[in-house]
C-alpha positions in Angstrom: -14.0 -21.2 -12.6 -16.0 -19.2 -10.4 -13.5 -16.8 -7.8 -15.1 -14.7 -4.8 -12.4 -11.9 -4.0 -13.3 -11.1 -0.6 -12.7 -7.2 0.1 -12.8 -3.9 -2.5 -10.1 -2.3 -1.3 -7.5 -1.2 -4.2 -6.4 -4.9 -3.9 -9.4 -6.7 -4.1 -10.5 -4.2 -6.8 -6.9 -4.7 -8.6 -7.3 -8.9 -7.9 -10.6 -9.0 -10.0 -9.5 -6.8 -12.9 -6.3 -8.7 -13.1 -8.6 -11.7 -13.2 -10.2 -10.4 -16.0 -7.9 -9.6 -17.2 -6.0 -12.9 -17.6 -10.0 -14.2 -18.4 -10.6 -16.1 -15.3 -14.4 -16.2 -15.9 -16.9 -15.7 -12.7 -15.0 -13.4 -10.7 -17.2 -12.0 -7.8 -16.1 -9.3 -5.5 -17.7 -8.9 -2.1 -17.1 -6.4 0.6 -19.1 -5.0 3.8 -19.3 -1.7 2.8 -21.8 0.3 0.6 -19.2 1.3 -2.3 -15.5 0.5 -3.2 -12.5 1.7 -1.3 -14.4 2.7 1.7 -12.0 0.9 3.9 -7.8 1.4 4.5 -7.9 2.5 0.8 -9.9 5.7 1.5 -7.8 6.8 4.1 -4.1 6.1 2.3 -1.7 8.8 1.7 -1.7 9.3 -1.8 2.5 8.1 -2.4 3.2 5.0 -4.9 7.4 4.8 -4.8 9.6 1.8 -6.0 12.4 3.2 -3.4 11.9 0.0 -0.9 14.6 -2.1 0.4 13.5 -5.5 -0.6 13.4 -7.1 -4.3 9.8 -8.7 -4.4 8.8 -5.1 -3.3 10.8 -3.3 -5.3 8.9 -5.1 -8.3 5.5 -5.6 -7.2 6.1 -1.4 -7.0 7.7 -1.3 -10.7 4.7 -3.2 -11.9 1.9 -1.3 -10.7 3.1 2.1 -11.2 3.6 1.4 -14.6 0.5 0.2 -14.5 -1.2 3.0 -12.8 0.0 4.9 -15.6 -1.4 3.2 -18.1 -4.5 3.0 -16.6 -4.3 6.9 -15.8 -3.7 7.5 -19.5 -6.8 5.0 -20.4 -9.0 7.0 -17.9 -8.4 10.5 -18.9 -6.5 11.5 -15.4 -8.7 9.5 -13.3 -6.2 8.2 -11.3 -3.8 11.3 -10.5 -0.4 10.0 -11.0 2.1 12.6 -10.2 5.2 11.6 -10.7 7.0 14.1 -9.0 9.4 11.7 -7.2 9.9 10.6 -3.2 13.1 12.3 -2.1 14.5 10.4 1.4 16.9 12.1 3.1 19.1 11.9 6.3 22.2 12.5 8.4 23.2 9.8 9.8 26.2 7.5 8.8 23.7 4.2 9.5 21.3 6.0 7.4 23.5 6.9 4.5 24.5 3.0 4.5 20.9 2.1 4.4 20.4 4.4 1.7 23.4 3.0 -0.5 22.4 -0.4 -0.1 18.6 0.5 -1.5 20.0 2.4 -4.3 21.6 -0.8 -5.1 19.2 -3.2 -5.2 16.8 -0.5 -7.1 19.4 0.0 -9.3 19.7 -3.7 -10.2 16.0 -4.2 -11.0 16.2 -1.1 -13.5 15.0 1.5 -11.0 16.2 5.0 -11.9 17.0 5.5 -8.1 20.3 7.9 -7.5 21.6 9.3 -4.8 21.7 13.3 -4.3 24.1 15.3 -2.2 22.7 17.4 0.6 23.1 20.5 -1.9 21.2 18.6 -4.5 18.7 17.5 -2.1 17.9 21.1 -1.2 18.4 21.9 -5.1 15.2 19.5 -5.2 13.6 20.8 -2.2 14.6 24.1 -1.0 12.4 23.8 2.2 14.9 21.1 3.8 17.1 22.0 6.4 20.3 21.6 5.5 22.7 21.4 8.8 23.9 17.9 9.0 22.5 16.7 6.2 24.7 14.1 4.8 22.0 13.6 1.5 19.6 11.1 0.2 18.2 9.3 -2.5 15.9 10.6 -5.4 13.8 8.5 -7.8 11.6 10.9 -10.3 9.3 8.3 -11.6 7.9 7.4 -8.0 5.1 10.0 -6.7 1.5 10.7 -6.2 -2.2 9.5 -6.7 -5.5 10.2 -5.4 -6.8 7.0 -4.0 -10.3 7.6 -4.9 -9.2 8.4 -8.5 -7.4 5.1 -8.7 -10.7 2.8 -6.9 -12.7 4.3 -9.5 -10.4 3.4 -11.8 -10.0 -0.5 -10.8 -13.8 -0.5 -10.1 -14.6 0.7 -13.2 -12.1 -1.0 -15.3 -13.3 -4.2 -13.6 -17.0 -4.0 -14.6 -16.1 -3.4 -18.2 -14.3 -6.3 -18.3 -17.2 -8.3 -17.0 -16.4 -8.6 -13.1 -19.5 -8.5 -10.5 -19.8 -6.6 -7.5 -21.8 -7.4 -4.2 -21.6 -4.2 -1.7 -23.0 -3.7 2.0 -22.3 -8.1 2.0 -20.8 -9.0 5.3 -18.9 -12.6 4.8 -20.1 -14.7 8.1 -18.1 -17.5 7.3 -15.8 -20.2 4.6 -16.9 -24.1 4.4 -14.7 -26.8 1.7 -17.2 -29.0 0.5 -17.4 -31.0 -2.4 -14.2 -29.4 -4.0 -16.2 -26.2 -3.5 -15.3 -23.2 -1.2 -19.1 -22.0 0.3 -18.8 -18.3 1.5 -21.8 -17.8 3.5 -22.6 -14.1 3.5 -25.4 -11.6 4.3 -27.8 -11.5 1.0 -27.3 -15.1 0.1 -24.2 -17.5 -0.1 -21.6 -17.6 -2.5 -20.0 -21.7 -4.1 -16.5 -20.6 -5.8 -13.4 -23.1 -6.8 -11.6 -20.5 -5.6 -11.7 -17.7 -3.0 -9.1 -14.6 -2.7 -8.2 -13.1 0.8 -7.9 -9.6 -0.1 -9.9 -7.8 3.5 -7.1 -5.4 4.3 -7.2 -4.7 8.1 -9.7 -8.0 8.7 -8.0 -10.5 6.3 -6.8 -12.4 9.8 -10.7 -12.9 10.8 -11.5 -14.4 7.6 -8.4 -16.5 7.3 -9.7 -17.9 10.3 -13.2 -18.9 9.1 -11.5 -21.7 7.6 -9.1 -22.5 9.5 -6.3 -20.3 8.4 -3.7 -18.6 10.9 -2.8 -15.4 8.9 -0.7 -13.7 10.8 -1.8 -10.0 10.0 -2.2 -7.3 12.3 -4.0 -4.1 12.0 -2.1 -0.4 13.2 -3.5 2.8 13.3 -1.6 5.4 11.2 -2.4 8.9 11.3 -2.3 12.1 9.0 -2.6 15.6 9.5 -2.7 18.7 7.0 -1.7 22.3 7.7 -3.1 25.5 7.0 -1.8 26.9 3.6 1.5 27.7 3.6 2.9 30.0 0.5 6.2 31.0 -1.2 7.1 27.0 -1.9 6.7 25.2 -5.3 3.9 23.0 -6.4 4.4 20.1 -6.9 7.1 18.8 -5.0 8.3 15.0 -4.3 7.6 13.2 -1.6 9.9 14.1 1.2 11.1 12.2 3.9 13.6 12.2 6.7 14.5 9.3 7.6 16.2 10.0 10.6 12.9 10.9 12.8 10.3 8.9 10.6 8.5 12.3 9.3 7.1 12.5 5.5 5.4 15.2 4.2 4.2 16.3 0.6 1.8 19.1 -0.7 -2.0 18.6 -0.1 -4.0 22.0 -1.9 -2.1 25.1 0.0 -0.4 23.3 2.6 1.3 20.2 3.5 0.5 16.9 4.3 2.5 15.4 7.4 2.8 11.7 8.4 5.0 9.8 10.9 4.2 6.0 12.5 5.4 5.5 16.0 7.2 1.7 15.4 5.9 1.0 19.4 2.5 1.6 18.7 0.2 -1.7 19.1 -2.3 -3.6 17.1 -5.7 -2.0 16.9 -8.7 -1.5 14.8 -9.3 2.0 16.1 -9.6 4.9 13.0 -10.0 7.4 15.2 -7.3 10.3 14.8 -4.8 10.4 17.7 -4.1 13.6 18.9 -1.3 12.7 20.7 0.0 12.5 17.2 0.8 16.2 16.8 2.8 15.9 19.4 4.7 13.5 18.3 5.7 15.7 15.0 5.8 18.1 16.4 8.5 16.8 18.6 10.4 16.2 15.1 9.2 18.3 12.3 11.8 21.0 13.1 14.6 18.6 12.3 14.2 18.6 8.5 11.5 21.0 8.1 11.3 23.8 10.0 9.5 26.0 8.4 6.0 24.0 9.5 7.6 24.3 12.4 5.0 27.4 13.7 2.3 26.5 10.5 -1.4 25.7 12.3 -3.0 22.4 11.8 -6.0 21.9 10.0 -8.1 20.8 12.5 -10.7 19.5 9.9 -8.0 17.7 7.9 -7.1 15.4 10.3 -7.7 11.4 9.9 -6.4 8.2 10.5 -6.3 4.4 8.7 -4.8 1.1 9.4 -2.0 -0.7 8.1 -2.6 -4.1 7.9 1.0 -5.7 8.7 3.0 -8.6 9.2 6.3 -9.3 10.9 8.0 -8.5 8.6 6.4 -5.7 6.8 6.1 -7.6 3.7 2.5 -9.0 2.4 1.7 -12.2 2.0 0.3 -13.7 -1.6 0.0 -17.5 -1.5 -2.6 -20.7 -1.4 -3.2 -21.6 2.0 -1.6 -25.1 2.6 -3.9 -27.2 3.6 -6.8 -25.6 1.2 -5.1 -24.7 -2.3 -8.4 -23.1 -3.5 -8.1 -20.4 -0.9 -5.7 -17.5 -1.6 -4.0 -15.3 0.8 -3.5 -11.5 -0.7 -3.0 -9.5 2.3 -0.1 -7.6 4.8 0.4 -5.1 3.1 0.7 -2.6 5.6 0.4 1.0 3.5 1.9 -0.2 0.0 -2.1 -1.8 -0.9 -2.7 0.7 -3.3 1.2 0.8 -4.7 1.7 -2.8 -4.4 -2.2 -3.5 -6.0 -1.9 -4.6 -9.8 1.0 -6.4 -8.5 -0.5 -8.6 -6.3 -3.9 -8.9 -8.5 -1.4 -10.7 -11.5 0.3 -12.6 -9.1 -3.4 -13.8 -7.9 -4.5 -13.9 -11.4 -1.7 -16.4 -12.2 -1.8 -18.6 -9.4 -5.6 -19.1 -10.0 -5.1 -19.8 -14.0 -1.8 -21.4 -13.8 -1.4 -22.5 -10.6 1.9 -20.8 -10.3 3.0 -17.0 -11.1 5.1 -16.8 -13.6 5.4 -13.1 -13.5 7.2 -13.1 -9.9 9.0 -15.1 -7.5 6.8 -15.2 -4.5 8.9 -17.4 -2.1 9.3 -14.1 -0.2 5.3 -13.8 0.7 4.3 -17.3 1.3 2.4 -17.9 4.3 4.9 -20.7 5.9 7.7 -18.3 6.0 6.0 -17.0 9.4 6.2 -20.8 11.1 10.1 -21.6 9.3 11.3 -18.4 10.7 12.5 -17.4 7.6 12.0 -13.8 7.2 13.3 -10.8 5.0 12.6 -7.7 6.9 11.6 -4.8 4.8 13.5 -1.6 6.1 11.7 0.9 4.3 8.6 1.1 5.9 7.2 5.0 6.5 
C-alpha cells in the first residue's frame, strides 16, 4: 500500500519509520527542502517533557520519550537525551492550582511528576529567586535533545528500514482518482492509497489542495542565548516560571531564554524579533535575576514557527470526506516530543484503520466545526 508522507520534519520523519515499522510497504517521504529537518524542526528548543495538562498529550509525550531513549541507546548518543527534568515554578495561588491539577492527571497516567516546595525548587535550582515563590512541579525523566541528533536519528533509522526519501520536491498539488491519491510534485508525480499531512507550519496549504480546511496556523517563536555565564551547575532542568511565560535551560556556557507573547499573530516570518529582548527582559528579573545584567549573544539569536491550532492540541485523523488522506499536524512546538507518537498513531490508522495504541477523539479534525474543544494549558 504505497503512502507519500508529505514533510521531513521530526514528524514526517517519525510517520515513515513508524510505518516501517508496523511494515506498511511503499512509504515515500517528500519535502521542499534539500535535507531532513531543515524546517520548524531545526529551529526547536531542544525540551521533550510529559508535564502537560491534557491526557492525549500527556501520552503521545510518554511514548516518544521513551522512545527517544531507546533510539538514543540504538544510535550511540545520537539523539542527546538529557534527562535532567523540566522544573515549573510560580507564585501565584491560580498557578499553584494549575499546577496541582497537572500533577494529577500526570500522576494518573504513571508520570513520576511531584510537586516541590519553593525550598526544594531552589534545592533543584539554586539560581531561582525565591521571594514569593509558592513552588512548582518537578518531573526527572522529562529533559533535553538536540534536534539535529534526533532527525538524524529518524532519518536514518527510516532508510534502514527500507523508507525512500525525495528532497528539494515542492508538492504543487492532491487529485483522488481512481481510489488513488496523485500528488503532483516538482521531479515527477507521486499515485499513493494513502497520503500523510505531516508539513509543520504549511500543513494548512496542502490540506487545501484537496479540499481540506485544516485549521492550523503558523506563529513565530523566538530564542535567544547569553554570553557564558559561570559559577552554576551543568546540567540543569528545564526551568520555567510560569507566572511571566519565561523558560530557560543551559545552552554551552550560558543560557538559553524563551518566552511566546500569547497576542502575537499568525505569520510565516523566521526572522528573529528583536523586540523580543525586550520583552524578557521586561520579565527575566522575576525568577531569574541573575541574567538579569548577562549580554545577549547576538549571533545566537533565531526564531521558528509553531504550527498551532485553537486549542493548542494537534490534529491526527483521516480527513472526512477523503479517508486515504491523513491529517498529522498542530502541533505547535511539541513536533519533535510528540513525534513517534503521532507516527504510530499514523502507522495504525493506515494498517488498521483505527489506532489501537491511543484514543484520538481529542485530535480529530471535526472537533474544530462541533465546537468541542479541550484546551491545553501548558503551552510554553
Amino acid at each position: 500500500m504505497p503512502v507519500v508522507v508529505i514533510g521531513a520534519g521530526a514528524v514526517g520523519l517519525a510517520v515513515a519509520l513508524q510505518l516501517r515499522r508496523a511494515g506498511v510497504e511503499g512509504v515515500v517521504v517528500v519535502d521542499r527542502q534539500e535535507s531532513p529537518g531543515m524546517g520548524s524542526s531545526s529551529r526547536a528548543n531542544g525540551g521533550v517533557r510529559a508535564q502537560f495538562s491534557t491526557a492525549i498529550n500527556v501520552e503521545f509525550s510518554r511514548f516518544t520519550i521513551e522512545g527517544l531513549r531507546e533510539l538514543n541507546q540504538s544510535t550511540d548518543g545520537l539523539v542527546g537525551l538529557r534527562q535532567v527534568g523540566y522544573l515549573f515554578l510560580t507564585g501565584t495561588a491560580v498557578g499553584e492550582a494549575a499546577l496541582q491539577r497537572n500533577l494529577a492527571l500526570q500522576g494518573s497516567l504513571g508520570i513520576p511528576s511531584r510537586w516541590v516546595s519553593a525550598e526544594e525548587a531552589v534545592a533543584i535550582a539554586p539560581y531561582v529567586e525565591r521571594r514569593g515563590l509558592r513552588g512548582g512541579t518537578f518531573c526527572p525523566t522529562d529533559g533535553l535533545i538536540d534536534p539535529h541528533g534526533v532527525v538524524s536519528a529518524l532519518w536514518l533509522e527510516g532508510r534502514r528500514l527500507g523508507a525512500t526519501y525525495r528532497f528539494g520536491t515542492e508538492v504543487t498539488g492532491l487529485e483522488h482518482r481512481a481510489g488513488l491519491l496523485r500528488v503532483h510534485a516538482t521531479g515527477g508525480d507521486l499515485e499513493a492509497e494513502t497520503v500523510v499531512n505531516a508539513a509543520g507550519p504549511q500543513a494548512a496549504g496542502v490540506a487545501a489542495m484537496a479540499g481540506v480546511d485544516l485549521p492550523v496556523k503558523p506563529y513565530r517563536r523566538n530564542l535567544a542565548c547569553t554570553e557564558p555565564v559561570a559559577g552554576l551547575p551543568d546540567p540543569v532542568p528545564m526551568t520555567v516560571d510560569l507566572d511571566t511565560g519565561v523558560l530557560i535551560r543551559r545552552e554551552a556556557n550560558g543560557f538559553l531564554l524563551a518566552y511566546s507573547d500569547p497576542a502575537d499573530e499568525p505569520t510565516f516570518d523566521t526572522g528573529f524579533d528583536p523586540g523580543f529582548l525586550e520583552a524578557v527582559a521586561s520579565r527575566i528579573g522575576n525568577r531569574f535575576p541573575f541574567l538579569a545584567g548577562v549580554p545577549i549573544d547576538r549571533r545566537k539569536c533565531w526564531a521558528g514557527l509553531y504550527p498551532e491550532t485553537a486549542d493548542h492540541q494537534a490534529v491526527v485523523d483521516v480527513s472526512p470526506r477523503l479517508p486515504s488522506f491523513i491529517q498529522c499536524a498542530g502541533f505547535g512546538g511539541h513536533g519533535i516530543m510528540h513525534s513517534l507518537a503521532a507516527g504510530q498513531a499514523v502507522a495504525e490508522l493506515v494498517r488498521d484503520g483505527r489506532s489501537s495504541t491511543f484514543d484520538l477523539h481529542r485530535l480529530r479534525l471535526a472537533r474544530f466545526e462541533e465546537g468541542d474543544l479541550t484546551v491545553e494549558q501548558a503551552v510554553l
